[in-house]
Every structure is written in structure tokens, then in C-alpha cells.
N, CA, C and O atoms as a GROMACS GRO file, in nm:
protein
  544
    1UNK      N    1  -0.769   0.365  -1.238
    1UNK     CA    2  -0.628   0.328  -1.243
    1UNK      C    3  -0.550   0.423  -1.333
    1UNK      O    4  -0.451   0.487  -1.296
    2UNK      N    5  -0.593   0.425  -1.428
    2UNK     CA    6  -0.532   0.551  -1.508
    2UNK      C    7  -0.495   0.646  -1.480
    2UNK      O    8  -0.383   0.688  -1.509
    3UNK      N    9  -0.608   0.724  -1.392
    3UNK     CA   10  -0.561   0.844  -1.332
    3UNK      C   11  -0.468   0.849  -1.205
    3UNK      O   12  -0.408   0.955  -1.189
    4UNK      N   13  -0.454   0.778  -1.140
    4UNK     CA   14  -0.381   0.742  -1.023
    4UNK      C   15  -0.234   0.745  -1.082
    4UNK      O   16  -0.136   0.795  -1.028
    5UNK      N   17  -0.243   0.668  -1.229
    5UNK     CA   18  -0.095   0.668  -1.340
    5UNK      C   19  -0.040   0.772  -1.381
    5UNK      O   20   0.077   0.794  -1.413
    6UNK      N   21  -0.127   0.836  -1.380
    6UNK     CA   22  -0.097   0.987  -1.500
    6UNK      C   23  -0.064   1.080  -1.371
    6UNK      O   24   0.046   1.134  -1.377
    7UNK      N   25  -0.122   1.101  -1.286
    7UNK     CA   26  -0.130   1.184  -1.176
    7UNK      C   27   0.026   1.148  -1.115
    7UNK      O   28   0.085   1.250  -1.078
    8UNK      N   29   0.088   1.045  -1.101
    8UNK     CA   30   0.196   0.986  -1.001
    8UNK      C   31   0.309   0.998  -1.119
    8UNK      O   32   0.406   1.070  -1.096
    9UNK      N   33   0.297   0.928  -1.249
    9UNK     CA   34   0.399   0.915  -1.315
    9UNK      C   35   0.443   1.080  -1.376
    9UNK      O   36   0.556   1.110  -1.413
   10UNK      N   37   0.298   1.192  -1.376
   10UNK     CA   38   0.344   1.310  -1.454
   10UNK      C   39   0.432   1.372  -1.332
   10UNK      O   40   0.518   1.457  -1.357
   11UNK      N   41   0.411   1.334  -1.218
   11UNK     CA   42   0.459   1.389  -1.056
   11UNK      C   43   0.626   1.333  -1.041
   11UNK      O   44   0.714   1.383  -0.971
   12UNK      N   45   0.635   1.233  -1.116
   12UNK     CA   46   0.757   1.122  -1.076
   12UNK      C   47   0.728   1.095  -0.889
   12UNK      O   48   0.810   1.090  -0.797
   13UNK      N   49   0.611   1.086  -0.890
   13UNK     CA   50   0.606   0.981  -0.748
   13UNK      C   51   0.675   0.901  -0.728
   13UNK      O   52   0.696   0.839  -0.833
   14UNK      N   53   0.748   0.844  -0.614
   14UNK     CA   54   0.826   0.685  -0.542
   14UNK      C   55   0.648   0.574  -0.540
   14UNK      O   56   0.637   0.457  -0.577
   15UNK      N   57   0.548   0.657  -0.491
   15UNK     CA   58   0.429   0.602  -0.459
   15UNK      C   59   0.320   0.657  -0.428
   15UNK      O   60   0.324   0.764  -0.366
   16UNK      N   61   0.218   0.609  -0.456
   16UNK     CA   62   0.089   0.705  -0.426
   16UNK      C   63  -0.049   0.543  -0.381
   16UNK      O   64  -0.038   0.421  -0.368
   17UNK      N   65  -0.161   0.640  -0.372
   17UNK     CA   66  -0.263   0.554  -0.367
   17UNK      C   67  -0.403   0.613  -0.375
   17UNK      O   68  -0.427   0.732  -0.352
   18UNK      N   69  -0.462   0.556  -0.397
   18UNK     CA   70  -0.638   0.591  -0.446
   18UNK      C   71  -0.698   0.498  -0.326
   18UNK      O   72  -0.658   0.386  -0.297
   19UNK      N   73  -0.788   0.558  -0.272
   19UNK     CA   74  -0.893   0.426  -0.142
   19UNK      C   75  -1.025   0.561  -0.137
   19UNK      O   76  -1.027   0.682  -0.113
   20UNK      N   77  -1.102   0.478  -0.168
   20UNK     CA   78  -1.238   0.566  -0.092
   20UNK      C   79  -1.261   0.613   0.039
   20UNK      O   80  -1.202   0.540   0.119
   21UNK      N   81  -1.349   0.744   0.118
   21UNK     CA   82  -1.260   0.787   0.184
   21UNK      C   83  -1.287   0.675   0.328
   21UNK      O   84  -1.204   0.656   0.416
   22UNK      N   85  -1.388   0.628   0.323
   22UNK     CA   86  -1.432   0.574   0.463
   22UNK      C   87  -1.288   0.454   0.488
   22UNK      O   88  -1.228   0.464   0.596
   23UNK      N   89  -1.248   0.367   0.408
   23UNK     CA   90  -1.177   0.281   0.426
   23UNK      C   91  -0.987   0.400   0.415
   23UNK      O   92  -0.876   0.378   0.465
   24UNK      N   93  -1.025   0.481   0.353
   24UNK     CA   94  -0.896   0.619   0.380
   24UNK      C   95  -0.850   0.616   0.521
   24UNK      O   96  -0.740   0.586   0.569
   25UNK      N   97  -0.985   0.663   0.587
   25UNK     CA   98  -0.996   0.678   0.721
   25UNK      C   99  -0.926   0.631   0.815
   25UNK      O  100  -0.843   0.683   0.890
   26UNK      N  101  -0.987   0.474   0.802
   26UNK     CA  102  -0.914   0.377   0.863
   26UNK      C  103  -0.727   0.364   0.850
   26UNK      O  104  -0.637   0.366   0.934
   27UNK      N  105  -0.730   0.354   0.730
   27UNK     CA  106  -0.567   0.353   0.686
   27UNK      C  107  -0.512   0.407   0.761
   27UNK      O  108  -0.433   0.349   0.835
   28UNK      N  109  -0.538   0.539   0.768
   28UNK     CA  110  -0.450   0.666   0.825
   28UNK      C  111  -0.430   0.606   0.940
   28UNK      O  112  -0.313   0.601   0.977
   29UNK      N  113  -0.551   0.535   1.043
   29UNK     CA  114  -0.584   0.551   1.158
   29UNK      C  115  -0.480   0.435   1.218
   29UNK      O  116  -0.482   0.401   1.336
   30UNK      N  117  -0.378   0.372   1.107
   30UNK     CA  118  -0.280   0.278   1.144
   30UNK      C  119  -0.198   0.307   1.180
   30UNK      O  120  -0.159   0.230   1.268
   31UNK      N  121  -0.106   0.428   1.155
   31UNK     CA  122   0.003   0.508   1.162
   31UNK      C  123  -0.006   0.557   1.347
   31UNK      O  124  -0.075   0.646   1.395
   32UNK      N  125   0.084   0.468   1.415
   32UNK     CA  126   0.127   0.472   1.520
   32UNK      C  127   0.267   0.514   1.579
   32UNK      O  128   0.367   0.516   1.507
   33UNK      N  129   0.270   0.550   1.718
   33UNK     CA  130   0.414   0.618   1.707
   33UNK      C  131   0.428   0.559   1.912
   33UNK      O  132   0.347   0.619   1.982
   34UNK      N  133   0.465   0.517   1.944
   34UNK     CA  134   0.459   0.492   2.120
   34UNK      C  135   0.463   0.626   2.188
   34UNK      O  136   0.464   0.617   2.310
   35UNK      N  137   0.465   0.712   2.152
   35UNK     CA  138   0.509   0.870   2.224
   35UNK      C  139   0.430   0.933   2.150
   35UNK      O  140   0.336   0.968   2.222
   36UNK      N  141   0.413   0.971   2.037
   36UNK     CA  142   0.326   1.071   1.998
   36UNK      C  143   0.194   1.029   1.916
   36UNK      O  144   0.132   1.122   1.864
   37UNK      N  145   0.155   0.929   1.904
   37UNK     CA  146   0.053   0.843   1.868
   37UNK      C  147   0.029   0.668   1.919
   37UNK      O  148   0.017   0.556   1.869
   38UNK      N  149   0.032   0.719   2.018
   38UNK     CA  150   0.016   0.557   2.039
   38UNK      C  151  -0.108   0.505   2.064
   38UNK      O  152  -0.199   0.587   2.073
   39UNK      N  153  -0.147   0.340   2.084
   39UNK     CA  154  -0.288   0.319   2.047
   39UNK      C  155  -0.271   0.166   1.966
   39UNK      O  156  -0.168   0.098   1.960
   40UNK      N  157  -0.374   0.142   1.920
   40UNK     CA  158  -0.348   0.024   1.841
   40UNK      C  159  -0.477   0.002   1.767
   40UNK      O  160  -0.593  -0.016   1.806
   41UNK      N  161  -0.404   0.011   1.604
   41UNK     CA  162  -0.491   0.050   1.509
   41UNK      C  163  -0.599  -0.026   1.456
   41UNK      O  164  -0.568  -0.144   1.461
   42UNK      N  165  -0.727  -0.008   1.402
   42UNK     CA  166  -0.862  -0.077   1.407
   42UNK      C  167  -0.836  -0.187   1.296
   42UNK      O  168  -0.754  -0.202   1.206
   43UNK      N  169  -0.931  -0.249   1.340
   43UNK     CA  170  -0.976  -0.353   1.262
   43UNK      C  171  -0.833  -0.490   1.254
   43UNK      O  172  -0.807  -0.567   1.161
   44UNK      N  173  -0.778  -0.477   1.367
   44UNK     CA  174  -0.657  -0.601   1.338
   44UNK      C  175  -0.562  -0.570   1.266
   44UNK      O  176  -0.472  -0.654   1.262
   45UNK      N  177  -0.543  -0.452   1.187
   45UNK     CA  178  -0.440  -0.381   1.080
   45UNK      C  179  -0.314  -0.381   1.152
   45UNK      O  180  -0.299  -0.386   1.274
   46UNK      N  181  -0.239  -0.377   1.078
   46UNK     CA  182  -0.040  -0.380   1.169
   46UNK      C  183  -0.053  -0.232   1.186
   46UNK      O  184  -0.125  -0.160   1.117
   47UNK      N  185   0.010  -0.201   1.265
   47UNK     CA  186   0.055  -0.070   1.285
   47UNK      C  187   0.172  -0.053   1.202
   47UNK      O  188   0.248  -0.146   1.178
   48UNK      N  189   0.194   0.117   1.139
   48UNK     CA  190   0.248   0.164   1.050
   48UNK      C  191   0.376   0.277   1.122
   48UNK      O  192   0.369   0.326   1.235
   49UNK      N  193   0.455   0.292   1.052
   49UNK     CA  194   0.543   0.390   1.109
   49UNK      C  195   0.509   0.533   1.039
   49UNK      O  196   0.479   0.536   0.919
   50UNK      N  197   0.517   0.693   1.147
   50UNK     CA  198   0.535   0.799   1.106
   50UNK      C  199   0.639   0.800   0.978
   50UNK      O  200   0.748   0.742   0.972
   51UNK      N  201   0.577   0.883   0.876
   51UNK     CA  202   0.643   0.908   0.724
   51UNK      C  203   0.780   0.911   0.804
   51UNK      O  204   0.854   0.814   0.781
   52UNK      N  205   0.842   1.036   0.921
   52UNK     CA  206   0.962   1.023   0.901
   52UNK      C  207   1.000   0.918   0.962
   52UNK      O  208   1.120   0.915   0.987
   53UNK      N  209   0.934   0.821   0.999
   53UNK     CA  210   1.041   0.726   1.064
   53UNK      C  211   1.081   0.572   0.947
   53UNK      O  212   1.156   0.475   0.955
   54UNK      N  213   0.995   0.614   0.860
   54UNK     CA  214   1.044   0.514   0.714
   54UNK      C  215   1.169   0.565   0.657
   54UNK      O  216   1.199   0.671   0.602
   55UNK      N  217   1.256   0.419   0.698
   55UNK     CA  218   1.390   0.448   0.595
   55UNK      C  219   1.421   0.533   0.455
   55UNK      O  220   1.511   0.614   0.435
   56UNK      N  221   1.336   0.497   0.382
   56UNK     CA  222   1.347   0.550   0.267
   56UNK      C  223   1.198   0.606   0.159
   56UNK      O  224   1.082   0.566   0.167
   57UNK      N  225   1.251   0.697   0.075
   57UNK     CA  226   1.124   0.778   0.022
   57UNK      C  227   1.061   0.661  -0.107
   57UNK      O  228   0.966   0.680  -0.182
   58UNK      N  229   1.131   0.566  -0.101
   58UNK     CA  230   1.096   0.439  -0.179
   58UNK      C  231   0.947   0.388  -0.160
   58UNK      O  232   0.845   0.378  -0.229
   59UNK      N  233   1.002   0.351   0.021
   59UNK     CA  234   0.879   0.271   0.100
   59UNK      C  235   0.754   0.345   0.090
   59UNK      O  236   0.745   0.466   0.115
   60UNK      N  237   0.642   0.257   0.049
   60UNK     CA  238   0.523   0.341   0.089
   60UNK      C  239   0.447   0.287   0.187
   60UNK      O  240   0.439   0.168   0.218
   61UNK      N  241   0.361   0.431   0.260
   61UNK     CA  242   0.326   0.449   0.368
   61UNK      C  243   0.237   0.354   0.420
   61UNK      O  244   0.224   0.316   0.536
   62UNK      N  245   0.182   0.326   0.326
   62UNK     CA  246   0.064   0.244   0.378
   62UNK      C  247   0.034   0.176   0.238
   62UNK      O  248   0.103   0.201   0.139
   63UNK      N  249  -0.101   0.066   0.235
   63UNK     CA  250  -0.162   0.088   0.097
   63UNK      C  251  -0.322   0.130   0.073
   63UNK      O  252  -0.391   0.193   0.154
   64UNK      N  253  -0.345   0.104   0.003
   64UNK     CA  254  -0.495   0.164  -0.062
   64UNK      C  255  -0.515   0.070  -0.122
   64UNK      O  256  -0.437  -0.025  -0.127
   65UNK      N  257  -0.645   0.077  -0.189
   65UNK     CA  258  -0.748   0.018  -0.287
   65UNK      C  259  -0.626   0.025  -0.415
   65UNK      O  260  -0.538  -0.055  -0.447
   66UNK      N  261  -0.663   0.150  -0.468
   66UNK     CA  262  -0.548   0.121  -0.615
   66UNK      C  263  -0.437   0.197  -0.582
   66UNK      O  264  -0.456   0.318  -0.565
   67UNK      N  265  -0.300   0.143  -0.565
   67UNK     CA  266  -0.173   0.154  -0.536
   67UNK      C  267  -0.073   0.163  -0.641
   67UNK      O  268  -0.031   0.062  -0.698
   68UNK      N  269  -0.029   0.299  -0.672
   68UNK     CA  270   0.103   0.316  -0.795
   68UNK      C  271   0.226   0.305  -0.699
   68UNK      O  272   0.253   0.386  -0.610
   69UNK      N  273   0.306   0.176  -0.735
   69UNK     CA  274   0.445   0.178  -0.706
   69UNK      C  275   0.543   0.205  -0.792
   69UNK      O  276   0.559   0.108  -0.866
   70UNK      N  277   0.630   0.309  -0.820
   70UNK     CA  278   0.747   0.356  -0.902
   70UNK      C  279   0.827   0.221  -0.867
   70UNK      O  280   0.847   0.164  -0.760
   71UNK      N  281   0.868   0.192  -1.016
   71UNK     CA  282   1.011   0.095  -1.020
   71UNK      C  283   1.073   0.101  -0.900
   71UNK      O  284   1.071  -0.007  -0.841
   72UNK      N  285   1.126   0.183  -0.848
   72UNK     CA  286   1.194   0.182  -0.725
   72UNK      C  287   1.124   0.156  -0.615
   72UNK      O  288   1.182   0.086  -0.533
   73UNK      N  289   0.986   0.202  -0.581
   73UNK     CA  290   0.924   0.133  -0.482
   73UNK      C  291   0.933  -0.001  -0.531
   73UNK      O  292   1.014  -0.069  -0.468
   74UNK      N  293   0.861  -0.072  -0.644
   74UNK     CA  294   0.858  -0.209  -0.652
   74UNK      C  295   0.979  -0.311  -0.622
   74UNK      O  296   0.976  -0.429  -0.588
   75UNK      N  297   1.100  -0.214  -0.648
   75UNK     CA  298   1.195  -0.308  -0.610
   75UNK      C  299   1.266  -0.297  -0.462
   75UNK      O  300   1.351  -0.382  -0.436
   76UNK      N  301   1.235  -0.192  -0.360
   76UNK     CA  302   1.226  -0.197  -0.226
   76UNK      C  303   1.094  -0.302  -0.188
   76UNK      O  304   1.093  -0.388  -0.100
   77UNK      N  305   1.012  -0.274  -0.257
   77UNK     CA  306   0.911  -0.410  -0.154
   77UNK      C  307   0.894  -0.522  -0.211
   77UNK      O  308   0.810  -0.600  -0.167
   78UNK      N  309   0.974  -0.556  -0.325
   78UNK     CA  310   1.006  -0.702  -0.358
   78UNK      C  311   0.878  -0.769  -0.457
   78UNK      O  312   0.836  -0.884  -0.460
   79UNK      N  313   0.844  -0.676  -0.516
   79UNK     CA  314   0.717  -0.654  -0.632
   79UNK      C  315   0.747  -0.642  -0.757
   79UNK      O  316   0.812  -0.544  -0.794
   80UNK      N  317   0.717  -0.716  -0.825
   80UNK     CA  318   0.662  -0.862  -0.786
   80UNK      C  319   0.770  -0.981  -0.813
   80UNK      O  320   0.873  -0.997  -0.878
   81UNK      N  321   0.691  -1.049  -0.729
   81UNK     CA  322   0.732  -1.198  -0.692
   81UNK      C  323   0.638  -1.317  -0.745
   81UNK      O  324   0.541  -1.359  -0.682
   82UNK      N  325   0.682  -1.367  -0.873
   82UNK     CA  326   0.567  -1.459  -0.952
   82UNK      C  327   0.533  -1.552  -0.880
   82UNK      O  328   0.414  -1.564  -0.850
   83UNK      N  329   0.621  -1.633  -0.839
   83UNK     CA  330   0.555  -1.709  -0.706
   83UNK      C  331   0.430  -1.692  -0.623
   83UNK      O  332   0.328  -1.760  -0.618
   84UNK      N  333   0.470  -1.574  -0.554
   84UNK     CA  334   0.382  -1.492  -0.419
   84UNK      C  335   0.270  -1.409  -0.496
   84UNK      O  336   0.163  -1.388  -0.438
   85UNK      N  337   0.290  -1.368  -0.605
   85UNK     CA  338   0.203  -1.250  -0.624
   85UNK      C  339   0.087  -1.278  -0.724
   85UNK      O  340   0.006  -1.187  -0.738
   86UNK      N  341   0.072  -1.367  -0.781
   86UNK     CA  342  -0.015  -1.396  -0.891
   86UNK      C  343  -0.151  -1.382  -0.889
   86UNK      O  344  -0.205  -1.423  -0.992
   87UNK      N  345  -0.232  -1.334  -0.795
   87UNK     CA  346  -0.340  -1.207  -0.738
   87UNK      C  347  -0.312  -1.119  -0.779
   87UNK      O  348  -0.328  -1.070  -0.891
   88UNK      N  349  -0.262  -1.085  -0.687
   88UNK     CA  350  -0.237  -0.921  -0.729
   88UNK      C  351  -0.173  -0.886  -0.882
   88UNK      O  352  -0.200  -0.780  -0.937
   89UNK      N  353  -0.088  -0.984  -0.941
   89UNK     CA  354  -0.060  -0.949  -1.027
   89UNK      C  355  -0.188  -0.995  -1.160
   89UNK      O  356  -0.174  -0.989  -1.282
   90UNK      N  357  -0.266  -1.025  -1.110
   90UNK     CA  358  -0.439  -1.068  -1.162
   90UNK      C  359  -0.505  -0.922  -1.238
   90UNK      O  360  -0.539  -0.905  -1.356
   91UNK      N  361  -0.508  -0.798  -1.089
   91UNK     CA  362  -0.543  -0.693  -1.080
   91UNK      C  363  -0.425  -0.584  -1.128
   91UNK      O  364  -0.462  -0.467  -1.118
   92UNK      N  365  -0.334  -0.598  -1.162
   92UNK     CA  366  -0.212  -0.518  -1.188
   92UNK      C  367  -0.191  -0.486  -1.328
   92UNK      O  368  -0.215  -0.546  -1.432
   93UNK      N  369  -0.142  -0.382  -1.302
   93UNK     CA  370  -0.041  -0.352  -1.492
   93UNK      C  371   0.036  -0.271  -1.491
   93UNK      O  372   0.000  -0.167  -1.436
   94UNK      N  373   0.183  -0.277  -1.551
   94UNK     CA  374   0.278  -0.207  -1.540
   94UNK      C  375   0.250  -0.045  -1.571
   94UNK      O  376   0.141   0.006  -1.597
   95UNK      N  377   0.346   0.002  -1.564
   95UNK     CA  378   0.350   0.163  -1.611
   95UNK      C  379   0.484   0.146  -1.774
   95UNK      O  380   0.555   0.064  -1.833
   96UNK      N  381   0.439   0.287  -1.775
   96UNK     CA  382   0.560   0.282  -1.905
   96UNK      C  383   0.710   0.350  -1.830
   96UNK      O  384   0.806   0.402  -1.887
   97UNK      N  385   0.692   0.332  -1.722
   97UNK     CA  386   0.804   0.361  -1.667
   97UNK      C  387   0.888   0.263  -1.554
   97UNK      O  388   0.992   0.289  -1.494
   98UNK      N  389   0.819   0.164  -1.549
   98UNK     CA  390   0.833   0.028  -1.524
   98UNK      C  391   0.759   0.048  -1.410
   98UNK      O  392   0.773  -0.058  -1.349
   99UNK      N  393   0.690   0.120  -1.344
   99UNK     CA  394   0.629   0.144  -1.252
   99UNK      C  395   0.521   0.012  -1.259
   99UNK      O  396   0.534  -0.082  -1.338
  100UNK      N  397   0.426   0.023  -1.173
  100UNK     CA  398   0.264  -0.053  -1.102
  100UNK      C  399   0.200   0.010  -1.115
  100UNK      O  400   0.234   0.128  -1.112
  101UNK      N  401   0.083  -0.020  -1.135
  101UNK     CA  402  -0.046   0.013  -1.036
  101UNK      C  403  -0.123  -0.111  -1.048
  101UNK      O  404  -0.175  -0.156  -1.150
  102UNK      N  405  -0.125  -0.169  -0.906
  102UNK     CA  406  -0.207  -0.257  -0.813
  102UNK      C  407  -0.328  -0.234  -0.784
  102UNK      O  408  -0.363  -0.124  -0.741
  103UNK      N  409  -0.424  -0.350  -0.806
  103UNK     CA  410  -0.551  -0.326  -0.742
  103UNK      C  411  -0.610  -0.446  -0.637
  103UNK      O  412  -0.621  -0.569  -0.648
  104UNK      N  413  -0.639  -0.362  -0.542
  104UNK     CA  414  -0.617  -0.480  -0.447
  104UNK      C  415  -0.756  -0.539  -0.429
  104UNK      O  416  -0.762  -0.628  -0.344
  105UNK      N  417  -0.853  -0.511  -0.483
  105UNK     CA  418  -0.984  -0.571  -0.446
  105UNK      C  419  -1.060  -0.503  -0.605
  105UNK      O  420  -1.052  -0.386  -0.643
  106UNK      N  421  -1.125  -0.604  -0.667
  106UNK     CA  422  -1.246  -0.526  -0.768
  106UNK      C  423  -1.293  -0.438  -0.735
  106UNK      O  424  -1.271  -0.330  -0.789
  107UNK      N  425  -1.381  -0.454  -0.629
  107UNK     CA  426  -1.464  -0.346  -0.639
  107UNK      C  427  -1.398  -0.270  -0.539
  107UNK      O  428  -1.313  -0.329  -0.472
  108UNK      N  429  -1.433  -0.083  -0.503
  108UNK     CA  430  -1.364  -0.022  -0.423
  108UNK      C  431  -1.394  -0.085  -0.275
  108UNK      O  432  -1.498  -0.122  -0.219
  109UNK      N  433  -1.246  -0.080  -0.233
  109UNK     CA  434  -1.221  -0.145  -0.102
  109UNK      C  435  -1.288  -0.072   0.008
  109UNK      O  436  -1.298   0.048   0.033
  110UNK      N  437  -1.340  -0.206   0.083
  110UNK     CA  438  -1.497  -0.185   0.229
  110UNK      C  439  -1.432  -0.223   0.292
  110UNK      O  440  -1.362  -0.306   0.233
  111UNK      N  441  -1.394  -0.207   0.450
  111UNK     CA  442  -1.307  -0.284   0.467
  111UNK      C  443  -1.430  -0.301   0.589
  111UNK      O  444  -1.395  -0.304   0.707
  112UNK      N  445  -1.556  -0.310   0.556
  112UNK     CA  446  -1.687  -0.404   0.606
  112UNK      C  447  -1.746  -0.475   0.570
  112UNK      O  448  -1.858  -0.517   0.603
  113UNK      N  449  -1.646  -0.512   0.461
  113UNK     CA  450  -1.658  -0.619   0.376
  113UNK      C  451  -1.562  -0.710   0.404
  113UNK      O  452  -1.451  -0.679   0.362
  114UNK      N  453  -1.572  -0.816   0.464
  114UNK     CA  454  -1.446  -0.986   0.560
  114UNK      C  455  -1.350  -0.955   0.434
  114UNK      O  456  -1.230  -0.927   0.442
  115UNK      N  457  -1.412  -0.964   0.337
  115UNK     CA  458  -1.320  -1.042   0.215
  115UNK      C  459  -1.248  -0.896   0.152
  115UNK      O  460  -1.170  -0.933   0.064
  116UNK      N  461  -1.245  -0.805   0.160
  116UNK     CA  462  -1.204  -0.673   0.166
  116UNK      C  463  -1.085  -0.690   0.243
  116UNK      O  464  -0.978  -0.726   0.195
  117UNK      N  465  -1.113  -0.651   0.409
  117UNK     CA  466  -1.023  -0.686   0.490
  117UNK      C  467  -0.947  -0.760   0.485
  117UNK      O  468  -0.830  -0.731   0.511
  118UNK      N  469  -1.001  -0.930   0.437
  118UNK     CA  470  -0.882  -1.023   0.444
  118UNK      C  471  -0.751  -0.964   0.320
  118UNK      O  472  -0.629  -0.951   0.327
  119UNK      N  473  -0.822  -0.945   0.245
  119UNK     CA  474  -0.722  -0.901   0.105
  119UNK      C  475  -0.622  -0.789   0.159
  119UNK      O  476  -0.501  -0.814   0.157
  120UNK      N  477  -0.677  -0.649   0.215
  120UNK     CA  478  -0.573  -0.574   0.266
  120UNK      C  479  -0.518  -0.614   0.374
  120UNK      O  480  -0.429  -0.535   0.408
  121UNK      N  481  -0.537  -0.756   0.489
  121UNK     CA  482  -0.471  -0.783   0.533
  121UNK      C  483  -0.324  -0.894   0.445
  121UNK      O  484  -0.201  -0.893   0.458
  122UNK      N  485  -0.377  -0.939   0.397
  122UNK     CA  486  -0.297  -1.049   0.315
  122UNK      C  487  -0.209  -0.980   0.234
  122UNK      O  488  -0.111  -1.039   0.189
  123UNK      N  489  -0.240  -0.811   0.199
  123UNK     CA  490  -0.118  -0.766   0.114
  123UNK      C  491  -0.014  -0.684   0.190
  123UNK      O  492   0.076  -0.627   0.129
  124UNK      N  493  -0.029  -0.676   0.368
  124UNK     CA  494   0.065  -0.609   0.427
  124UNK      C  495   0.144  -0.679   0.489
  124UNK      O  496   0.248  -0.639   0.540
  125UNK      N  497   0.084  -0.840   0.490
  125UNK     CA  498   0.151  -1.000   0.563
  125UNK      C  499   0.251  -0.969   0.446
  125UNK      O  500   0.365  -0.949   0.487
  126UNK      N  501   0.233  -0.962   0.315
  126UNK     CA  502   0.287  -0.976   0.205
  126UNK      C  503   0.442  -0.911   0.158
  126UNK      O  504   0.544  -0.959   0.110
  127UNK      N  505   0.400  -0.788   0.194
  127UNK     CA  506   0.480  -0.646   0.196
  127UNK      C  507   0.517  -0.606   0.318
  127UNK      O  508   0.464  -0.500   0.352
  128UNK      N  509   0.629  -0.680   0.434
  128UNK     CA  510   0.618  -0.592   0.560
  128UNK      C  511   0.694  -0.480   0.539
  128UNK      O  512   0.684  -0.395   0.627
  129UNK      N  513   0.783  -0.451   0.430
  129UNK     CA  514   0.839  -0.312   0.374
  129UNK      C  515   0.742  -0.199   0.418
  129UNK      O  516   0.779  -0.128   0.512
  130UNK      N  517   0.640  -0.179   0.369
  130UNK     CA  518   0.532  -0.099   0.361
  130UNK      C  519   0.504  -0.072   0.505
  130UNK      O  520   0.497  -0.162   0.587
  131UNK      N  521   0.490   0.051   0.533
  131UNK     CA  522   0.472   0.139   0.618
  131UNK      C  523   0.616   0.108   0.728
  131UNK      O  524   0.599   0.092   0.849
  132UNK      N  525   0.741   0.105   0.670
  132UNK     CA  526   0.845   0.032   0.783
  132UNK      C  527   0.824  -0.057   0.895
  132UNK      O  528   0.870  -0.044   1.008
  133UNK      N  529   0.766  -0.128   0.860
  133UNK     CA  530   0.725  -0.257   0.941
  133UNK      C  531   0.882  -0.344   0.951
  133UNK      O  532   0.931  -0.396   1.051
  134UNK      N  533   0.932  -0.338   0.828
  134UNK     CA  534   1.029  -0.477   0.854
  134UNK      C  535   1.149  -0.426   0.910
  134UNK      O  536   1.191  -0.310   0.924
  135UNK      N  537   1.196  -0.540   0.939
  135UNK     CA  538   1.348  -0.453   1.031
  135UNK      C  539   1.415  -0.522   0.980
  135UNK      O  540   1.411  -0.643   0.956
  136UNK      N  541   1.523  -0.398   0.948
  136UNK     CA  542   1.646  -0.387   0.879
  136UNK      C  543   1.727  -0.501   0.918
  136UNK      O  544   1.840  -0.516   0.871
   0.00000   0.00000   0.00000
């Protein structure tokens, strides 16, 4: 987590993410387009929009295992929400720049692991911001 911090906050990232690569893989493999990628992405995952077709450099693309959201991402995807979030905010700790970094599963995310999957499914039900899913 640290490094994911230091790496994004020395960058002034909107957002970044850390995932090991096999469950990487998959991620990527969400990012759909009806014309130039179309298909429908594994494992039950929502399909994601091409970088340029996300409104803003706020939104991030997708997520990962450990996820840095800049203040401004957090407050485009409505992060956090004490109510909704008290998981994730379990695994979480601010930045000194009011930023995140999220961890969405203890151990690095399997997503051949049910309880893996359910979790990165449950945090994009969560966030339909993320990857421009939600409509404006």
C-alpha cells in the first residue's frame, strides 16, 4: 500500500492500482467497446468503458486489489460513504493529501477465489462511476 501511495501521490495521480498479474489480466479483459472491442467480459464482471470514452480524468478505469483514489477521484465516486462503505473502509487509509488507498481483499486478489470475486464484484455494484458505467 505504501508504495502504490508514494508512487501515485509523488505522480499527482487522479488514480492508480496495484492487482497481481493473473487477476490484472482479467481486469483489462473488461474494457469493452460494441465496434472496436466487443464481447462480454469474463467471469460475470460489468463491462467497462474505453479510457477515452470516460467522462472525466477523475473516474477510474477499472479497480484492482489495492486502489489509490486522489481526493478528486473519491469525490467523483462518492468515497466514502459511512453508511455503504464500512468494509472497505476496514481495509483503507487516507493519504496526506486527502487521497485513499483501498484494499479490496487481504490477501492479493484470486479472482479463483468465490470470495475474491464476490468482493470485486460488490465493489463495482458499489461504484458504477468506475470504468463509466453510470449514466449521466
Amino acid at each position: 500500500m505504501e508504495v502504490l501511495e508514494a508512487i501515485a501521490e509523488g505522480a499527482r495521480a487522479f488514480w492508480g492500482h496495484a492487482t497481481p498479474f493473473n487477476a490484472g489480466v482479467e481486469i483489462s479483459q473488461q474494457t469493452r467497446h460494441p465496434v472496436r472491442k466487443p464481447g462480454v467480459p469474463p467471469r460475470g464482471l460489468p463491462p467497462l468503458k474505453l479510457s477515452e470514452d470516460i467522462p472525466s480524468p477523475e473516474i477510474p478505469h477499472c479497480l484492482g486489489w489495492l486502489n489509490y483514489w486522489s481526493a478528486a477521484a473519491a469525490r467523483a465516486i462518492g468515497f466514502p460513504d459511512p453508511a455503504r462503505d464500512s468494509e472497505l473502509l476496514s481495509r483503507a487509509r487516507r493519504t496526506a493529501t486527502g487521497g485513499w488507498v483501498v484494499r479490496l481483499t487481504e490477501a492479493p486478489l484470486d479472482l479463483d477465489n468465490p470470495a475474491h470475486l464476490d468482493a470485486l464484484k460488490r465493489a463495482y455494484e458499489r461504484f458504477p462511476e468506475i470504468g463509466g458505467r453510470a449514466t449521466p
